[in-house]
Every structure is written in structure tokens, then in C-alpha cells.
C-alpha positions as CSV (number, residue, x, y, z in Angstrom):
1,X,0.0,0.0,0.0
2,X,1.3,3.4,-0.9
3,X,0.7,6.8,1.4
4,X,-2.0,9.1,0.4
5,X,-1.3,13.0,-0.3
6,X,-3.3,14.9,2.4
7,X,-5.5,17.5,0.5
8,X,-8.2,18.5,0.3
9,X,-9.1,17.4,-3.5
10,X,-6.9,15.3,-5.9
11,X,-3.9,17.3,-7.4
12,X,-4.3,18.2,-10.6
13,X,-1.7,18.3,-13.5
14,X,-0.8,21.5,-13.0
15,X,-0.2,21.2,-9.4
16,X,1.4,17.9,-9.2
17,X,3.8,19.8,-11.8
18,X,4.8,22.3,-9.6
19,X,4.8,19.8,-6.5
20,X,7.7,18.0,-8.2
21,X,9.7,21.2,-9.1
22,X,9.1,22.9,-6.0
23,X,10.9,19.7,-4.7
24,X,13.7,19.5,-7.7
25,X,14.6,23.1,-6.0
26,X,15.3,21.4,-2.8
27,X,17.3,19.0,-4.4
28,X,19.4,22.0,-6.3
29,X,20.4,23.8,-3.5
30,X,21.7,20.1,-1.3
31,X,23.5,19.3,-4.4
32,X,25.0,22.6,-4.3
33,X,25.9,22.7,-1.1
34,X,27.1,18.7,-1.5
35,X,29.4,18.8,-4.5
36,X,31.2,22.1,-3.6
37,X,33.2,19.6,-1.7
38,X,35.4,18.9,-4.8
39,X,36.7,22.2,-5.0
40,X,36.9,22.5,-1.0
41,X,39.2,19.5,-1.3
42,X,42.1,21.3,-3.2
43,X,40.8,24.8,-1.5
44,X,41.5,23.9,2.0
45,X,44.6,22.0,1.3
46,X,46.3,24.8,0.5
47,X,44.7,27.9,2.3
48,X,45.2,25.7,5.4
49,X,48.5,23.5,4.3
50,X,46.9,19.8,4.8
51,X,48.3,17.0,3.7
52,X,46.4,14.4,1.5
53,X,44.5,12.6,3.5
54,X,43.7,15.6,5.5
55,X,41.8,17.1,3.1
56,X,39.5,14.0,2.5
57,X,38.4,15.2,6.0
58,X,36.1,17.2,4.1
59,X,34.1,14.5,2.8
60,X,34.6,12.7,5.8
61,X,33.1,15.6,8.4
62,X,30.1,16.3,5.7
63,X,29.0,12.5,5.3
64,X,29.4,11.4,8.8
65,X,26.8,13.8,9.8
66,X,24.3,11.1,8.1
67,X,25.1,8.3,10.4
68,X,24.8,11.1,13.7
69,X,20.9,12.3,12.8
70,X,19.5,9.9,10.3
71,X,17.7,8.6,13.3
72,X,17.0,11.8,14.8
73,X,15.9,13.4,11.8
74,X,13.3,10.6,11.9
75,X,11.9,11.8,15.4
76,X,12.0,15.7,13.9
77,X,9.6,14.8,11.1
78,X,7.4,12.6,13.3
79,X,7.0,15.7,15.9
80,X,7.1,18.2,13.0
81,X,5.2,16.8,9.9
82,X,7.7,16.5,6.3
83,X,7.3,20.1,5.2
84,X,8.1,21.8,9.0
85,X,10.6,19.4,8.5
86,X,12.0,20.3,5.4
87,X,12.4,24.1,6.9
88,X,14.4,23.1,9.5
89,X,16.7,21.3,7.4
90,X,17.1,24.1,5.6
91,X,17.8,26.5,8.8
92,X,20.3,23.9,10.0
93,X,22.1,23.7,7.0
94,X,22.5,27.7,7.2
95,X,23.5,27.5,10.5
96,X,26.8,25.3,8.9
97,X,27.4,27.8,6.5
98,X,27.8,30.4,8.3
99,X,30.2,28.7,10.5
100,X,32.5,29.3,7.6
101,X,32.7,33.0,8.6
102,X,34.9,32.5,11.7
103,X,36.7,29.4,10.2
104,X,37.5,31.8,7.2
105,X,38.9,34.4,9.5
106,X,40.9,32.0,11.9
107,X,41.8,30.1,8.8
108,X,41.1,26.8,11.5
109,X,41.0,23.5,9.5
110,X,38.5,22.1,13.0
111,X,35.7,25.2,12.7
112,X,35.3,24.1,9.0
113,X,35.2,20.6,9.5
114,X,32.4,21.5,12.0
115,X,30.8,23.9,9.5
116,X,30.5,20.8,7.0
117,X,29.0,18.7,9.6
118,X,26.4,21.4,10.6
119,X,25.7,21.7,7.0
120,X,25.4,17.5,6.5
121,X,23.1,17.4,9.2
122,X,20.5,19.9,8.0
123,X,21.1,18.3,4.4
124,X,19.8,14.6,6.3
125,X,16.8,15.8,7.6
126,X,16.4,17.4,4.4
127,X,17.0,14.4,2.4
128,X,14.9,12.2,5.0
129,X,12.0,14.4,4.3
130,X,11.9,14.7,0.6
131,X,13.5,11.2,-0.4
132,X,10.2,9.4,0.8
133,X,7.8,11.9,-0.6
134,X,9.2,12.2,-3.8
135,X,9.0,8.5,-4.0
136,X,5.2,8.3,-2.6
137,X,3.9,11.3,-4.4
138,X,2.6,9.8,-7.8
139,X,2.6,6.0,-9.5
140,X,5.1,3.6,-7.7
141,X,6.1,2.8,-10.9
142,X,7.6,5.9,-11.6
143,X,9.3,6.3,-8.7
144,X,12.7,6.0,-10.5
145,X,11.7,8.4,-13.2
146,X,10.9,11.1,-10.7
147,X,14.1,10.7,-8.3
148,X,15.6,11.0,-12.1
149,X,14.4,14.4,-12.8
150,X,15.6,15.1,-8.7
151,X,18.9,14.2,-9.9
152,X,19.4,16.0,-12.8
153,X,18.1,19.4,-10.1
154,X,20.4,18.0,-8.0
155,X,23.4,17.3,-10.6
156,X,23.2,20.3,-12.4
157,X,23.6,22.3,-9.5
158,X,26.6,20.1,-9.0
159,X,28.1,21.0,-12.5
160,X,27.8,25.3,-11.4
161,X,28.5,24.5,-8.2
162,X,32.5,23.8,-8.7
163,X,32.6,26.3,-11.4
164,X,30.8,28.7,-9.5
165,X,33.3,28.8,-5.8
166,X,36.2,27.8,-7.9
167,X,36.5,30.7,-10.2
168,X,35.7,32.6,-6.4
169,X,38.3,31.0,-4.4
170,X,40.7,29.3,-6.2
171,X,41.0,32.1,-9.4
172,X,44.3,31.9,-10.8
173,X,45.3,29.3,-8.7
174,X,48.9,28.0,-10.7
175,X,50.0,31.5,-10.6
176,X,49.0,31.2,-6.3
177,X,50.8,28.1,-6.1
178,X,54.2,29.6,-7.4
179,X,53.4,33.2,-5.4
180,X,53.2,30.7,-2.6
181,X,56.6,29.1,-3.3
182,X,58.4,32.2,-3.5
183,X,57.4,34.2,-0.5
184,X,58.7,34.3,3.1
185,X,57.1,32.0,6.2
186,X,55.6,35.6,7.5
187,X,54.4,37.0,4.4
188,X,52.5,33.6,3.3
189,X,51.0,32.9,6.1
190,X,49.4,36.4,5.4
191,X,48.8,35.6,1.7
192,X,47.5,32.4,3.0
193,X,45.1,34.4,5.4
194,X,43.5,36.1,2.8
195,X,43.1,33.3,0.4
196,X,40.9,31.7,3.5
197,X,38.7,35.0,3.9
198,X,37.9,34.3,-0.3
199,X,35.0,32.1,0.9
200,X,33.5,34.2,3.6
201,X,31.6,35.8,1.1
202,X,30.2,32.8,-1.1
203,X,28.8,31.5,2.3
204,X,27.4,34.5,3.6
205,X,25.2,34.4,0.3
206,X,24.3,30.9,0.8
207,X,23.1,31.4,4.5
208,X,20.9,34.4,2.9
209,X,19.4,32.1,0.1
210,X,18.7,28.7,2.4
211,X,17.1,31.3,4.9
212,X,14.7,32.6,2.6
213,X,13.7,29.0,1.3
214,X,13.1,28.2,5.1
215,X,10.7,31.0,5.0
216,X,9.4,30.8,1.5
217,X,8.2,26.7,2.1
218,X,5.1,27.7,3.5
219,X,4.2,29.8,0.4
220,X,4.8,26.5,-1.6
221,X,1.3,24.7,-0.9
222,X,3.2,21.5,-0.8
223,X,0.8,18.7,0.7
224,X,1.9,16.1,4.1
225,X,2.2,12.8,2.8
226,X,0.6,10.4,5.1
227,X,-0.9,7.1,5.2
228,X,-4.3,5.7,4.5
229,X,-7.0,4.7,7.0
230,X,-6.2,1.2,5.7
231,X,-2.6,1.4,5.7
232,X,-3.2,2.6,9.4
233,X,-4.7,0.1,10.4
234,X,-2.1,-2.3,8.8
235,X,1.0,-0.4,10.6
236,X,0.9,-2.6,13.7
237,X,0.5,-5.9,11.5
238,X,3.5,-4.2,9.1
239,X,5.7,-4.0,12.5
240,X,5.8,-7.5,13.4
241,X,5.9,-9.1,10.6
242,X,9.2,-6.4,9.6
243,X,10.5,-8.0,12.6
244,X,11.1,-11.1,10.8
245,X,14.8,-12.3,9.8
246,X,13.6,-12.0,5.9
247,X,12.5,-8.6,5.8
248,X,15.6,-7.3,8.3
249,X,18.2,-9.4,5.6
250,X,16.5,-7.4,2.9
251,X,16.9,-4.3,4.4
252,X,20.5,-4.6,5.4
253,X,20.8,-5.2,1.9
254,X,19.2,-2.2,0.7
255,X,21.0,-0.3,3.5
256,X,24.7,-1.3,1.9
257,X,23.7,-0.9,-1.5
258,X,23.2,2.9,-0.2
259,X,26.3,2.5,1.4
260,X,28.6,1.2,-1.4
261,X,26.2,3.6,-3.8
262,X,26.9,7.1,-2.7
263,X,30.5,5.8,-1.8
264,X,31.5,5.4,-5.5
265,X,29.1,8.8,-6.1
266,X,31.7,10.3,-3.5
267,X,35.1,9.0,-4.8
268,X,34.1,10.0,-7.9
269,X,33.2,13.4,-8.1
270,X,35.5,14.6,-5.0
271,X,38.6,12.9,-6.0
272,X,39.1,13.6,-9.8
273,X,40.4,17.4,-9.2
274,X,43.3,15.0,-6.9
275,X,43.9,12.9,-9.1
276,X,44.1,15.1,-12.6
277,X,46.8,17.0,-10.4
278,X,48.6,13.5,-9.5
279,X,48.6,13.1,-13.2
280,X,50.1,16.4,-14.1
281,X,47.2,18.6,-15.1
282,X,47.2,22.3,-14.1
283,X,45.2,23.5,-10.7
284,X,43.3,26.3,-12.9
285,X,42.0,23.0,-15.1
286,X,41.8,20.3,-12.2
287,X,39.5,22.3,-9.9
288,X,36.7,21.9,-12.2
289,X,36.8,18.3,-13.0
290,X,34.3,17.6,-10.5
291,X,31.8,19.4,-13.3
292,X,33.0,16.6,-16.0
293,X,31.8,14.0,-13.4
294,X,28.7,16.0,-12.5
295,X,27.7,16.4,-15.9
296,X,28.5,12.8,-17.2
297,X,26.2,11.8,-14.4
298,X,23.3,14.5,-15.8
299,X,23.1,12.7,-18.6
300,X,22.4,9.5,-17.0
301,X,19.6,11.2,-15.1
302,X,18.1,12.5,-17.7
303,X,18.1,9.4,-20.0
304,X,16.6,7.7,-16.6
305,X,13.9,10.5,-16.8
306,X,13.0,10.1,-20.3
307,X,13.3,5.9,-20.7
308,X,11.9,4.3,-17.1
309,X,10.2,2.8,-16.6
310,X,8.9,2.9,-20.7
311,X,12.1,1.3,-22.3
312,X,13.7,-0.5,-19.4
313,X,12.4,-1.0,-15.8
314,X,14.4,0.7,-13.0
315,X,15.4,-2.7,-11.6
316,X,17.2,-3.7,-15.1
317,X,18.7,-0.5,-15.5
318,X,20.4,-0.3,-11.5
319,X,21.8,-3.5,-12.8
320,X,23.0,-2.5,-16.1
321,X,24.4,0.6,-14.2
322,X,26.4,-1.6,-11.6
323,X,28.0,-3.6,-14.6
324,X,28.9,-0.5,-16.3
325,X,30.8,1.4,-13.7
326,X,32.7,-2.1,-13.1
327,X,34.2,-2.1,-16.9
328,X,34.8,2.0,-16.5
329,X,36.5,1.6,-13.5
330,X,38.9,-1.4,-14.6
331,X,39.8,1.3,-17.4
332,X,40.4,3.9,-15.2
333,X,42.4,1.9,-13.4
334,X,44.5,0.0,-16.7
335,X,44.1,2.9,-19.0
336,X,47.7,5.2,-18.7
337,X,48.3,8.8,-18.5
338,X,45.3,11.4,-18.5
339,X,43.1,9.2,-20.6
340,X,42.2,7.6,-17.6
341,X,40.6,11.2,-15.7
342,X,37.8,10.5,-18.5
343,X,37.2,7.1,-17.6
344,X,36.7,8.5,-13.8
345,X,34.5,11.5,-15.1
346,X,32.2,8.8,-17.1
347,X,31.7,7.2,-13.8
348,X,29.2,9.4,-12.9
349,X,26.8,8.0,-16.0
350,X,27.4,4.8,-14.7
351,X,26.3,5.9,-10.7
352,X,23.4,8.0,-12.2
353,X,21.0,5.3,-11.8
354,X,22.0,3.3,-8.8
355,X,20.4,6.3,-6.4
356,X,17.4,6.2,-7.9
357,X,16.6,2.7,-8.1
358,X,17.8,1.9,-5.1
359,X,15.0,4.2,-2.9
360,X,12.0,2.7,-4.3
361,X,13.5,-1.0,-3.8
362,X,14.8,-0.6,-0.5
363,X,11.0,1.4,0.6
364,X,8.8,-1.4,-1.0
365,X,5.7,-2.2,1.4
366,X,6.5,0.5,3.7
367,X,4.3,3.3,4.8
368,X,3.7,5.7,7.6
369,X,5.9,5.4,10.7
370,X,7.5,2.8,9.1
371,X,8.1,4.6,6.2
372,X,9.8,7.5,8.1
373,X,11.9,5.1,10.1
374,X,13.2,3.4,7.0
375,X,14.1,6.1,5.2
376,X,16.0,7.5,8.2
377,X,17.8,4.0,8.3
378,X,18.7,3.9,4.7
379,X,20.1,7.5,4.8
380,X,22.5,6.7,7.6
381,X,24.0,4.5,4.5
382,X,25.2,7.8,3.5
383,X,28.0,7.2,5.6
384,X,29.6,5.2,2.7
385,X,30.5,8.3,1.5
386,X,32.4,9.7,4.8
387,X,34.6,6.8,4.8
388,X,35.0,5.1,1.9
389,X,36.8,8.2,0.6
390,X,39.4,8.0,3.6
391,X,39.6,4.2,2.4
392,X,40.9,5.3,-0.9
393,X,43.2,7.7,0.5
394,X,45.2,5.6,2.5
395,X,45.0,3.4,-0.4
396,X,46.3,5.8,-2.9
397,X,49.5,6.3,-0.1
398,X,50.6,2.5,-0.2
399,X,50.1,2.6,-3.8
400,X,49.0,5.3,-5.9
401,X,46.2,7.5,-6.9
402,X,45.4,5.2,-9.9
403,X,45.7,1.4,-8.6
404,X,43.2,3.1,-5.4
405,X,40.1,3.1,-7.5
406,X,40.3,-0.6,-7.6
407,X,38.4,0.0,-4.7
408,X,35.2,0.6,-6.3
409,X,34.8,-2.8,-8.1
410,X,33.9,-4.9,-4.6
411,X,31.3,-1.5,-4.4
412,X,29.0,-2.2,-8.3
413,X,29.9,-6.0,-7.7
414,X,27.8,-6.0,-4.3
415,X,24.9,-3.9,-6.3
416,X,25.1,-6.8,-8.7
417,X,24.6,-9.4,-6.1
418,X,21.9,-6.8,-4.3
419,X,19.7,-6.7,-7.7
420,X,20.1,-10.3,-8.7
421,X,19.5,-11.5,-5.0
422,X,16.2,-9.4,-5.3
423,X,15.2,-10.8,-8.4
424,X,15.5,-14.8,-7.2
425,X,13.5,-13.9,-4.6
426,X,10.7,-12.1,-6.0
427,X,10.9,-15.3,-8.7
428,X,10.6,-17.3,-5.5
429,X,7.4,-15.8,-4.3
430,X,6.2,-15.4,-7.4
């Protein structure tokens, strides 16, 4: 049984249209705010002289946040309803960004780490609200198609959002590196100072724009999701029998498919700037390649949006997907010299898919409370992306920044298993 949209007549056309792109904003400004990690990355590591592995903190202190209030995000929307909610996500994830203010000013690697955890933590209640109701409001059977058109708002967003901080904070940045080399401990750590204050501004603007959205919800109409009469009444049967060693194996299962999922998402887009450098290409060029990524994986989104469930159903095409960013990753990894940055980039076709699919999978039969305390569940799985990254890092330091994406291929090669597990079963009850 799905949930039922609380109004007070049946949406029409029109306004289940601007439902979804009222929600596709949402997903814009978290993928914003998310993939501006790949220029951070390089940003930080040199504004505030971090090793490697430091800098992968980043990633680390943003996606962590996911494991800390998944669960609570869960009790916020219960007390709060989905679109209170989604406001104080939004609030939250100002409250991060303007954390970068006195980091900036310090220049303090710790404040910004916290800043990015602030920000992570609105972002999961965010996500925890508008992952289950963009998967409940419309057919089931479109589910796929509509976190599609999500992820091309959210991915597109990604594509500006490196171009958009790095021309800010990291504009002419070879020429910085060799300004940098020449000048005296006192005088760079001043030039350093004021290459840290470059992003007090950015942020300051974000805080203004997530603040008004906060506000501005209200004015959106946007309708609580909640369950039927019937599907009330089934919520205390739904309980016990979830209880049961099947349905907990299954949703382990769809819980590290999330995991390995936005893992490779992660590795992917915030590591490419890294690793063009490792292989020789210029900091003004290698602070964008998170866009290449960004934008590869756009186009998978969008060829989501216009072929499932018509062409290929979402199931087929997670599996497809998995099998896909296997053969681009053993090419990343084989392939010499800079050819292989493109075989990275074109993973993000290959993940475009695997989020989408994996939602309305890992949700199947659930509704209400249960709904609620799945997604919160499946969104601590976002984890994967706080430490798989360090993973390859220390990988990339006993080898090198090429042989560490084998790493990914145990990641599509559980999906595999994940979809065609899934498939017996179904088969099996069939």
C-alpha cells in the first residue's frame, strides 16, 4: 500500500507539476551545497597546508553527519510533519554555512570541519523528508523516473556549483601556487590568510538564500504525505511481521547498496580534481573536473527520466548501471596517462541510476511510521561516503592514486549481487 497525499481534492496536472519542481529546487540547492566539496578539497589544502588525506576530511566531516541524525531526523519529522521538516533542514544547513565565517577568518581547518557537519546534518533531515515523498507522491512505478528528474536538479547544481566557488576561491590558482613558493614564512601565512577569507563571502550568500527558502516553504502549498485509513490500520501488522529475519536481511541489503552507492558517487566526483593534479594537469583545469563528473552523471539522469520505466524498468537498469561502472572503473584503473581522468569522469553516468533505483527497492511495502523510520535508516548509509573516501586515500599512499580506485569494483559488484538477490527472490514468491 502506498501513502496518500493529504488534501483536500486530488492534485491536478498542473499542481502535481509544480509539487515536483518545488521539490527538484530542494534537491538543487543540497546538491550545491554537497558537491562544492570537490573544489573545497584542493581549496582547503592549501589555504590551510593539509596533507592528502587531511583534506579528505572534508568528505569525511560532511557524510558522517548522516550516520549522527538519520535517526534523529526521523523523530523531527514525526513531531514536526515532512514540510516543517524540510524548513528546519534548511535553517540547520544555514546554520553550517555560516560557521565558515569564523573558520575563514581563523583560517582553522576544526571550525570548517564542524561547518560541514552542521551543513550534513541539515542536508539529512532534508533528504529524509523529501526522499520518501518524492517516492510516494505519484505512480510507484515511476518512482525511478521522478528521483531521475531530482537528480538532474540535484546534478546540475553540482556541475555550477565547482565552477561557480572555484573561479571565487581558487582564481588563478597555478600562478597562487608559485606566489606561494616564492614568498617568506611571515608573508605567506598572510597571503594564506587572505586566500581563507575568499569564501566568507560565497557562504554568507548561501546562508541568505537557504534562509529565505526556510521562509518561503510555506508559500509553496506543498501537501503532508501520510498514510491511509487502511494502511493505518495495517502499521501494527507491518511492524511484526518487519521484525522477521527475511525482511531485516533485505533491508540490510538495501542499507549497503546505499552505502557502497553514494560511496562510488563520492570517490568519484571529489577525487578527480586529486587525481588530474597527481597526473600532471594544471590546478586552474583540475579544480573543475568535478563538473566533467557532474555532468556525465546528468546525462544518465536524464536518460533515466525520459526511458523508465517505458524502455527499461528501474530494476534492469540499476543492474546494467552496476555492470557499467565495473568495466569503467577497470579502465580507469588500466588505462595510462590522463586518458584515464575520462574514464573516472564517465563514472558518474554509470552511478546516475543506482540512487534512484535503489530508494523505491529498499521502501517497498513501507508506509507511515515505518516509512519515516526506514528512510532515516537507509540515509545513515550515506555514511559510505564519509569513509570510503578516507579508504581510498590511504589506499592511494601505499600505492597510488590510480591502482586506489580498484576499490570501487567490490562497491557495483555487491549492487550486482543486491539486484540479482532481489530478483531470485521475488521469482521465488512469485
Amino acid at each position: 500500500m502506498d501513502a496518500i497525499v493529504n488534501m483536500a481534492k486530488p492534485a491536478t496536472n498542473g499542481t502535481y507539476v509544480k509539487q515536483v519542481m518545488t521539490i527538484g529546487f530542494f534537491f538543487f540547492i543540497f546538491g550545491f551545497v554537497t558537491w562544492v566539496n570537490g573544489t573545497l578539497i584542493p581549496y582547503l589544502r592549501i589555504a590551510c597546508e593539509l596533507q592528502e588525506w587531511q583534506a579528505y576530511l572534508v568528505t569525511f566531516a560532511f557524510y558522517i553527519s548522516y550516520t549522527f541524525m538519520a535517526l534523529p531526523s526521523s523523530r523531527i519529522l514525526q513531531l514536526t510533519g515532512i514540510i516543517k521538516g524540510m524548513q528546519v533542514g534548511l535553517l540547520i544547513m544555514a546554520a553550517g554555512c555560516l560557521l565558515f565565517v569564523p573558520a575563514a577568518m581563523m583560517r582553522y581547518y576544526p571550525l570548517f570541519l564542524l561547518g560541514l557537519f552542521v551543513v550534513g546534518a541539515g542536508t539529512t533531515l532534508l533528504q529524509t523528508a523529501v526522499n520518501p515523498y518524492i517516492t510516494k507522491l505519484g505512480d510507484p512505478a515511476r518512482a525511478a523516473q521522478r528521483i531521475s528528474i531530482m537528480g538532474i536538479c540535484n546534478k546540475f547544481a553540482g556541475i555550477l556549483a565547482p565552477m561557480i566557488l572555484g573561479a571565487i576561491i581558487l582564481k588563478n590558482s597555478d600562478g597562487l601556487l608559485a606566489e606561494l613558493e616564492s614568498l617568506a614564512p611571515i608573508a605567506k601565512t598572510a597571503r594564506l590568510d587572505e586566500l581563507a577569507r575568499d569564501v566568507i563571502m560565497p557562504y554568507i550568500v548561501l546562508t541568505i538564500i537557504l534562509c529565505i527558502i526556510a521562509f518561503g516553504i510555506k508559500y509553496a502549498h506543498l501537501p503532508e504525505i501520510t498514510p491511509s485509513e487502511e494502511e493505518q490500520a495495517l502499521n501494527e501488522k507491518q511492524k511484526l511481521a518487519n521484525t522477521g529475519k527475511s525482511h531485516n536481511t533485505a533491508f540490510a541489503l538495501g542499507f549497503t547498496a546505499i552505502f557502497v552507492t553514494v560511496a562510488v558517487e563520492v570517490i568519484a566526483g571529489d577525487t578527480i580534481s586529486n587525481y588530474g593534479i597527481y597526473h600532471g594537469v594544471r590546478l586552474d583545469v583540475a579544480k573543475s573536473l568535478t563538473s566533467y563528473t557532474l555532468a556525465s552523471m546528468l546525462t544518465g539522469y536524464i536518460l533515466g527520466a525520459l526511458f523508465i520505466p517505458k524502455l527499461i524498468t528501474q530494476e534492469k537498469a540499476f543492474l546494467y548501471s552496476s555492470l557499467l561502472g565495473i568495466l569503467l572503473t577497470l579502465l580507469a584503473v588500466f588505462v595510462p596517462g590522463q586518458t584515464s581522468i575520462v574514464f573516472i569522469a564517465l563514472l558518474g553516468f554509470a552511478n546516475a541510476m543506482l540512487w534512484p533505483a535503489i530508494w523505491p527497492l529498499a521502501l517497498h511495502g513501507l508506509s507511515g511510521a515505518l516509512l519515516n523510520r526506514g528512510s532515516a535508516i537507509l540515509i545513515m548509509g550515506i555514511a559510505g561516503g564519509a569513509i570510503l573516501p578516507l579508504v581510498y586515500s590511504w589506499l592511494s599512499h601505499i600505492s597510488n592514486n590510480q591502482l586506489a580506485y580498484l576499490l570501487l569494483v567490490p562497491c557495483y559488484l555487491f549492487n550486482v549481487y543486491y539486484q540479482i538477490s532481489r530478483t531470485k527472490k521475488q521469482t521465488y514468491h512469485a
